[in-house]
C-alpha positions in Angstrom: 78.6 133.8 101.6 80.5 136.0 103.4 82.1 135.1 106.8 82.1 137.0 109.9 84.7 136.9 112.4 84.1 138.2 116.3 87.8 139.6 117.3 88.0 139.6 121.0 91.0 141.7 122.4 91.6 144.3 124.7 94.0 145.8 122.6 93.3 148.2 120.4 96.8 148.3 118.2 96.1 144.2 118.0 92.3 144.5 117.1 93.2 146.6 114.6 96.1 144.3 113.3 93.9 141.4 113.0 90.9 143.0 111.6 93.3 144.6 108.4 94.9 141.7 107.7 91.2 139.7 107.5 89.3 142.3 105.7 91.6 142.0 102.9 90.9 138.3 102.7 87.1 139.6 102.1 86.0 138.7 106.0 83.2 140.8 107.9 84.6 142.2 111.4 83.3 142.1 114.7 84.9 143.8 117.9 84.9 143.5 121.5 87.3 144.7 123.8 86.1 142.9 127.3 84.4 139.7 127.3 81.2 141.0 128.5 80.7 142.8 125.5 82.1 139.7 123.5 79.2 137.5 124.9 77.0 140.5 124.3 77.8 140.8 120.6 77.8 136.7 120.1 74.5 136.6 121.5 72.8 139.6 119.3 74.9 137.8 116.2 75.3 133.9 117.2 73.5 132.9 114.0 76.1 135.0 111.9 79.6 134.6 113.8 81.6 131.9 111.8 84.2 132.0 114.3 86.1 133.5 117.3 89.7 135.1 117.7 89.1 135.0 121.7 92.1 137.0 124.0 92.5 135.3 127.2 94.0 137.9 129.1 91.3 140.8 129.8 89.3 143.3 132.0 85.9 142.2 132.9 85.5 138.7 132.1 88.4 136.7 130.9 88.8 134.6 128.1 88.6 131.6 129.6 85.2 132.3 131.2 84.1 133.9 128.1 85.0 130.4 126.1 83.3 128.5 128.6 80.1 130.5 128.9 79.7 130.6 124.4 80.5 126.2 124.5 77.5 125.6 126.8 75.0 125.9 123.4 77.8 126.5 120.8 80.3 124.8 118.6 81.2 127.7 116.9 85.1 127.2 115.9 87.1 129.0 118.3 91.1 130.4 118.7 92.5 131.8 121.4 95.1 134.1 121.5 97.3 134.5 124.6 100.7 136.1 125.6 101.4 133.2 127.5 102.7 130.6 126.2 102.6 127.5 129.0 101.5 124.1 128.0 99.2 124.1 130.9 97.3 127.0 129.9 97.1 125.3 126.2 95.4 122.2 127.8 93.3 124.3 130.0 92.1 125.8 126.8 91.4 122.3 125.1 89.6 121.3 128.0 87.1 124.1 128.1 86.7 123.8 124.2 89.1 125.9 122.2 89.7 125.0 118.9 93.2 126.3 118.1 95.4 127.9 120.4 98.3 130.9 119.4 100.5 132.4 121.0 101.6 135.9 120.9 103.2 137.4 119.1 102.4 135.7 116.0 102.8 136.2 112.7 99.6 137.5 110.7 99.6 135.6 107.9 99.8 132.5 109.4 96.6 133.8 111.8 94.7 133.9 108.6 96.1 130.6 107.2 94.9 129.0 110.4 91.5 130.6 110.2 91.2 130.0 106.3 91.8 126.2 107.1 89.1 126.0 110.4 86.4 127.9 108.2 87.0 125.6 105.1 86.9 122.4 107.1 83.3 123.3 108.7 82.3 124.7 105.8 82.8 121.5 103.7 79.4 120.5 101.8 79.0 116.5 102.7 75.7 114.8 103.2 77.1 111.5 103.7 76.1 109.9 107.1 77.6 106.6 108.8 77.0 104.6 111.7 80.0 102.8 113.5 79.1 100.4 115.8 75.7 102.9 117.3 78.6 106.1 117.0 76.3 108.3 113.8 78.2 110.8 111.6 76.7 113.8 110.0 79.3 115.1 108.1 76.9 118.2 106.3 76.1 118.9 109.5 78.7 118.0 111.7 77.0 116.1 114.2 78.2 112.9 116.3 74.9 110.8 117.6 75.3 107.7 119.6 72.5 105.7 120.3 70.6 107.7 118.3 71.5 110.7 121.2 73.5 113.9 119.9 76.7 114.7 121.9 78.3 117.8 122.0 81.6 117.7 120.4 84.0 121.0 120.2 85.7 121.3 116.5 89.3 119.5 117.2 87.7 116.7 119.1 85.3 116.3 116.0 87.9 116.5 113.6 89.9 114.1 115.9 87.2 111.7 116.2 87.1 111.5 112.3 90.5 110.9 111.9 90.4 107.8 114.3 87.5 106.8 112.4 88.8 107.3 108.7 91.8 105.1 109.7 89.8 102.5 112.0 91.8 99.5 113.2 95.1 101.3 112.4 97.5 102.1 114.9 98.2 105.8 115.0 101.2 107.4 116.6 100.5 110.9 118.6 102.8 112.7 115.9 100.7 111.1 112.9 97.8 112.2 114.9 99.2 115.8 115.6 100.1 116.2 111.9 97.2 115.0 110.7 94.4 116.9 112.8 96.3 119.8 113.8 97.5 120.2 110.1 100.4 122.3 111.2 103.9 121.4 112.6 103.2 121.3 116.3 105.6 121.8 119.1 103.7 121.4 122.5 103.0 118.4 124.6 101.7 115.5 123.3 99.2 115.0 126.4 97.4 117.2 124.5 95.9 114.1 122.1 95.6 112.1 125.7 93.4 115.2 126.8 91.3 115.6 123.8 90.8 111.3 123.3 90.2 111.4 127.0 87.2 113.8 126.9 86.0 112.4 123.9 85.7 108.7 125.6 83.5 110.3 127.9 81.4 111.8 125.8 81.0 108.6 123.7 80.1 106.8 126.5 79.8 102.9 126.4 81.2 103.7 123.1 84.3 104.8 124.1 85.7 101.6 124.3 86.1 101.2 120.6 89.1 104.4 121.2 92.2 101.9 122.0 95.0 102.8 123.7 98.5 101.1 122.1 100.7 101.3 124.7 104.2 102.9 123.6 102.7 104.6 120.2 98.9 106.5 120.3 95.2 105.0 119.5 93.3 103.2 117.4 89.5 103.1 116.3 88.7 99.3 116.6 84.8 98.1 116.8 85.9 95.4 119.2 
């Protein structure tokens, strides 16, 4: 099935760049150049839309408001793309929801890597489902319950979730982590994990207690 990509960017020269170097990779197009008519075109195709490459920077409605506005009834895998480059703004984005974060400029190709690997990781086909300690896994559907109650997890805190899960009662250092769930050579702050374990212990609930912290190295699942 073919995959459809909403490009966000008030650029034309860049919407343009992104869109040629994904069509030849056999990916449908959609364009916005403001986030009003993003939200406008993710609500007319939300059902469709496999992802978003969302610009932070833009007349309108921002990206940041646009981000926050599509996560309040969808988990739809989404990467900013921003011209600034602080840390803070790459936690902001994590804390809102963001999936993946670039910088500009960036190269093309690995745009499309990274967006190759988000679609094939919510795209895999397994209808295995476990419990942990009242904490349910959906992997076909990608779906955390606890206590029988869905949460609303954003794709990186999912995938990080998983992770801490796969290797339960392990201790895993923040670079393991960063390797391992990023899946690409990472050079920003590693308060980024503490961000995304943080929000994810609050989602959990009660059950956030089985995330450990190990002082002096990362976290570790433990049903304890």
């Amino acid at each position: 099935m073919e995959n459809s990509i909403l490009v966000v960017d008030d650029e034309l020269r860049m919407r343009k760049l992104i869109k040629d170097f994904l069509v030849v990779k056999g990916f449908n197009i959609l364009e916005a150049e403001d986030g009003e008519k993003a939200l406008e075109i993710f609500e007319e195709n939300k059902n469709k839309i496999n992802l978003i490459l969302l610009d932070v920077m833009m007349p309108k409605l921002d990206g940041w408001s646009v981000l926050r506005q599509i996560r309040q009834n969808s988990k739809v895998p989404i990467i900013m793309l921003t011209a600034r480059g602080e840390e803070q703004d790459e936690l902001f984005g994590f804390e809102l929801g963001a999936d993946e974060y670039i910088s500009k400029p960036f190269s093309p190709k690995i745009l499309v890597a990274r967006v190759e690997a988000i679609l094939k990781r919510t795209n895999q086909d397994t209808k295995e489902i476990k419990s942990y300690g009242g904490i349910e896994i959906d992997q076909e559907g990608r779906t955390v319950k606890v206590d029988n109650k869905e949460i609303e997890l954003s794709l990186r805190e999912y995938e990080l979730l998983i992770y801490l899960i796969n290797n339960k009662n392990i201790a895993l250092s923040r670079d393991k982590i960063l390797n391992n769930v990023w899946n690409y050579e990472y050079y920003g702050d590693s308060r980024t994990i503490d961000s995304h374990v943080k929000k994810i212990r609050h989602k959990l609930g009660k059950k956030g207690k089985y995330i450990k912290t190990i002082r002096g190295i990362g976290y570790k699942f433990e049903l304890k």
